[in-house]
Backbone as JSON Lines, residues from 0, in Angstrom:
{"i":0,"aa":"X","n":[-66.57,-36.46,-129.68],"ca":[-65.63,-37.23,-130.46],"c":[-64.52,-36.29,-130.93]}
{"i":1,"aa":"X","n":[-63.73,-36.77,-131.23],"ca":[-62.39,-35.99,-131.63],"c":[-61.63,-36.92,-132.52]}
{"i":2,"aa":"X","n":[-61.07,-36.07,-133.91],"ca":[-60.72,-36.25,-134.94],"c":[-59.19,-35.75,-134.32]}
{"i":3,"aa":"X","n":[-58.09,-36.57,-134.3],"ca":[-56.74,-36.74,-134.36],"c":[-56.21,-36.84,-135.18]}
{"i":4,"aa":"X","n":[-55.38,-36.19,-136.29],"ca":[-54.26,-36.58,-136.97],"c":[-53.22,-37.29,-136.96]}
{"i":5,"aa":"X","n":[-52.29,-36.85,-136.07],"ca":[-51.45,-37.87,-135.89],"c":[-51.57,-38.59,-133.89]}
{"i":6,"aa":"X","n":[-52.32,-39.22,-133.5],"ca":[-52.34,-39.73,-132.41],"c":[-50.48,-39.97,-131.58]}
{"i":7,"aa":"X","n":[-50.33,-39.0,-130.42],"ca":[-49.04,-39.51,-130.07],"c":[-49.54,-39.53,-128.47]}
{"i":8,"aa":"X","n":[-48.95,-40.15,-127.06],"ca":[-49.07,-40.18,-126.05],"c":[-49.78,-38.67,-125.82]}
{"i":9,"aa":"X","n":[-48.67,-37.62,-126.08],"ca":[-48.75,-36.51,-125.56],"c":[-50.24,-35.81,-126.14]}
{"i":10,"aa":"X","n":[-50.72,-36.22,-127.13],"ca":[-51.9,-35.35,-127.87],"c":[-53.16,-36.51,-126.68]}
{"i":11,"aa":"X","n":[-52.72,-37.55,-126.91],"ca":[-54.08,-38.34,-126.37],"c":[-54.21,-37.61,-125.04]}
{"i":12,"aa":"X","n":[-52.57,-37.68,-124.07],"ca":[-52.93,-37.06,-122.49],"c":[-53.94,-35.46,-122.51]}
{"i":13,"aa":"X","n":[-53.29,-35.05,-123.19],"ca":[-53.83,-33.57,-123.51],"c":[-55.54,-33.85,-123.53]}
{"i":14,"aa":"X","n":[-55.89,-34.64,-124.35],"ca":[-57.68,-34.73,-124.78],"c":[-57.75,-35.41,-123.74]}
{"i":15,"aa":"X","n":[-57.37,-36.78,-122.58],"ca":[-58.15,-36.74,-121.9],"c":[-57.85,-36.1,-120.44]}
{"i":16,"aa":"X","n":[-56.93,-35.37,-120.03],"ca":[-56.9,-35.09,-119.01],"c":[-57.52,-33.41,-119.43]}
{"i":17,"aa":"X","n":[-57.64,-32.93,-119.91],"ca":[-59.07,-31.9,-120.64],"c":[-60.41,-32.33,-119.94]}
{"i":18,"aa":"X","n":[-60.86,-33.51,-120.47],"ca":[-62.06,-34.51,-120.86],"c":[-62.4,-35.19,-119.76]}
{"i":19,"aa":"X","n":[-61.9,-35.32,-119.28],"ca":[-62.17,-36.59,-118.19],"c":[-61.8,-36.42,-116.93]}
{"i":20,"aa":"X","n":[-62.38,-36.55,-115.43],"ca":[-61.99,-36.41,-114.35],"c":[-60.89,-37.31,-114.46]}
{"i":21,"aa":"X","n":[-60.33,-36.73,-113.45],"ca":[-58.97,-37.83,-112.9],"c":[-59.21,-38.97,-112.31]}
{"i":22,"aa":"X","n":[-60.24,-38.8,-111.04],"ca":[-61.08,-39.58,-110.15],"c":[-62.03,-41.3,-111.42]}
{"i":23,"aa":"X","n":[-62.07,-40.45,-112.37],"ca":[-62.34,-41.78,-113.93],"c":[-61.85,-42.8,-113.69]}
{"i":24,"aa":"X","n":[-62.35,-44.12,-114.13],"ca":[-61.38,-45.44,-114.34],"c":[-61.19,-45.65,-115.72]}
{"i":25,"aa":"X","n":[-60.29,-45.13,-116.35],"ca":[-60.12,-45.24,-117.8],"c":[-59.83,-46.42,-118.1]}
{"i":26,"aa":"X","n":[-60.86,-46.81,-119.27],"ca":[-61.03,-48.16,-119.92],"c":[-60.83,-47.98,-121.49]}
{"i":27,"aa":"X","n":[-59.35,-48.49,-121.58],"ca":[-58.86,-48.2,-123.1],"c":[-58.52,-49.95,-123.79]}
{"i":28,"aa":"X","n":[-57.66,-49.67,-124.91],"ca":[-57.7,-50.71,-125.28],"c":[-55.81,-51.15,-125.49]}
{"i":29,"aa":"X","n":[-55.59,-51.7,-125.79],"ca":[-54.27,-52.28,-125.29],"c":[-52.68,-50.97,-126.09]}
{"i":30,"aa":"X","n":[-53.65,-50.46,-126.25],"ca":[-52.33,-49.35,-127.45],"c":[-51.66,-48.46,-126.01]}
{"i":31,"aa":"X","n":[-50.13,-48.48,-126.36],"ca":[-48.9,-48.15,-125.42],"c":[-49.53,-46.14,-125.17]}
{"i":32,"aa":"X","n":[-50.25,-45.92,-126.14],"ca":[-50.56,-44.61,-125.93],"c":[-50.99,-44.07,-124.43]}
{"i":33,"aa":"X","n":[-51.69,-45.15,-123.88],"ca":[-52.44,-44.59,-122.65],"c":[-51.25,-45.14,-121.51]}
{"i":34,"aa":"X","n":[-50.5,-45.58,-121.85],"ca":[-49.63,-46.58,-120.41],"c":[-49.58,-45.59,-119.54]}
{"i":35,"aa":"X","n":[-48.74,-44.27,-119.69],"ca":[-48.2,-43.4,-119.0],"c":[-48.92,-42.79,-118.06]}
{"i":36,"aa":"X","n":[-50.26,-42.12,-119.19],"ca":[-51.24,-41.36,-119.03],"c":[-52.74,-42.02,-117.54]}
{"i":37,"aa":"X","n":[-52.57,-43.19,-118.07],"ca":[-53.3,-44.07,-117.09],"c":[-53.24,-44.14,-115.89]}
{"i":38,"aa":"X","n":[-52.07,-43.73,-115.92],"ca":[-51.48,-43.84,-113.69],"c":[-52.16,-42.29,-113.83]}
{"i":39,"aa":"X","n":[-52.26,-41.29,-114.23],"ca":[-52.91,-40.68,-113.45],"c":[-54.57,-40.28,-113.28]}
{"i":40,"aa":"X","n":[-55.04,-41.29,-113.68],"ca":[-56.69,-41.85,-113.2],"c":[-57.11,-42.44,-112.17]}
{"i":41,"aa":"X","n":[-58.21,-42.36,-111.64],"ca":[-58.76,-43.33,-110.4],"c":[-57.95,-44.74,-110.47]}
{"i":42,"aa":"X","n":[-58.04,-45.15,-111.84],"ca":[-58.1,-46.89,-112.1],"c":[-58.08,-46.7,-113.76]}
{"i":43,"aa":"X","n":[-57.13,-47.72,-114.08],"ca":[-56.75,-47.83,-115.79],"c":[-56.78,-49.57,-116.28]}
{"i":44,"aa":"X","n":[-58.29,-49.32,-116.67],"ca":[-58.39,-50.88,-117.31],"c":[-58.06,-51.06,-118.72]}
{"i":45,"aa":"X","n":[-57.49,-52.48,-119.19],"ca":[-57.25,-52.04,-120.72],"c":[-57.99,-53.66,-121.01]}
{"i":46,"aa":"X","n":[-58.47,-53.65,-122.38],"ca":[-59.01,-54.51,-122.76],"c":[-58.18,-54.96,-123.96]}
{"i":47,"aa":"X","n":[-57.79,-55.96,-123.74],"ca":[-57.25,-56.83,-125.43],"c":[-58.38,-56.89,-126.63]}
{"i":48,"aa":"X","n":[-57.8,-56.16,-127.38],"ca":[-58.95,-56.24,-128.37],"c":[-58.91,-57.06,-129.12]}
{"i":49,"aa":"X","n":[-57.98,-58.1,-129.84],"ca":[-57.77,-59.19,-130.82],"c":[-58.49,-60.5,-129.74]}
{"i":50,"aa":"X","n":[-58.24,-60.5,-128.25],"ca":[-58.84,-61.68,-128.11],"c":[-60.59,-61.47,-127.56]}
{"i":51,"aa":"X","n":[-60.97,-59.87,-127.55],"ca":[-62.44,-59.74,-127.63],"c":[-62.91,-60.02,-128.69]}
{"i":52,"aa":"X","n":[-62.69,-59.56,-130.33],"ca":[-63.23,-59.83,-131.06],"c":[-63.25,-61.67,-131.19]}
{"i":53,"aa":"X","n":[-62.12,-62.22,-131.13],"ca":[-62.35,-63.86,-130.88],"c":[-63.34,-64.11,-130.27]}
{"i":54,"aa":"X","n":[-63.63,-63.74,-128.81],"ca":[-64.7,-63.89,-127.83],"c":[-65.63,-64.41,-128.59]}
{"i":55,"aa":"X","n":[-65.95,-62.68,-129.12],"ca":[-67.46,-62.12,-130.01],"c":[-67.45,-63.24,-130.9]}
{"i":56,"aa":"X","n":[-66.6,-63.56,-131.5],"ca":[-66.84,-64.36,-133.28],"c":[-67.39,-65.69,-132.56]}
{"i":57,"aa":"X","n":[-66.65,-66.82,-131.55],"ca":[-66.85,-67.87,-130.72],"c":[-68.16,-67.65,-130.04]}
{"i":58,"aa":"X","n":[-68.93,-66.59,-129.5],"ca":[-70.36,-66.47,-129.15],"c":[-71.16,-66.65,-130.24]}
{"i":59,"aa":"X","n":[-71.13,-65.97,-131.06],"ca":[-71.47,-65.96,-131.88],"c":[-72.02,-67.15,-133.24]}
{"i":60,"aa":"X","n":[-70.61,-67.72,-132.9],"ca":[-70.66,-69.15,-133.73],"c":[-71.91,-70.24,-133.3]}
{"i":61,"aa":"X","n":[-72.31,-70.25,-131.77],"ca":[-72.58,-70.94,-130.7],"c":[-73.75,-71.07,-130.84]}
{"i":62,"aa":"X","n":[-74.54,-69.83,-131.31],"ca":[-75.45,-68.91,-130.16],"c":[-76.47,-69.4,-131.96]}
């Protein structure tokens, strides 16, 4: 885990191209931080996080 201060594109690329093969399919979440950084991975999935937690709350309600 890694404690960031101020999170900018350039600090995130830095930790994961450190961290992580390239050959990776990075699975982030919708923040502009990774846009750039993403093309140079295997594969760059991003997940909406406001309409997962909906998901979750609507399963939830159900279930």
């Amino acid at each position: 885990m890694f404690h960031v201060e101020c999170a900018t594109a350039t600090t995130v690329r830095e930790i994961l191209v450190t961290n992580v093969d390239r050959k990776s399919t990075l699975n982030t979440d919708e923040s502009r931080l990774y846009t750039v950084v993403g093309a140079e991975f295997g594969a760059h999935h991003t997940v909406i996080t406001a309409r997962t937690i909906t998901a979750r709350r609507s399963m939830s309600a159900t279930t």
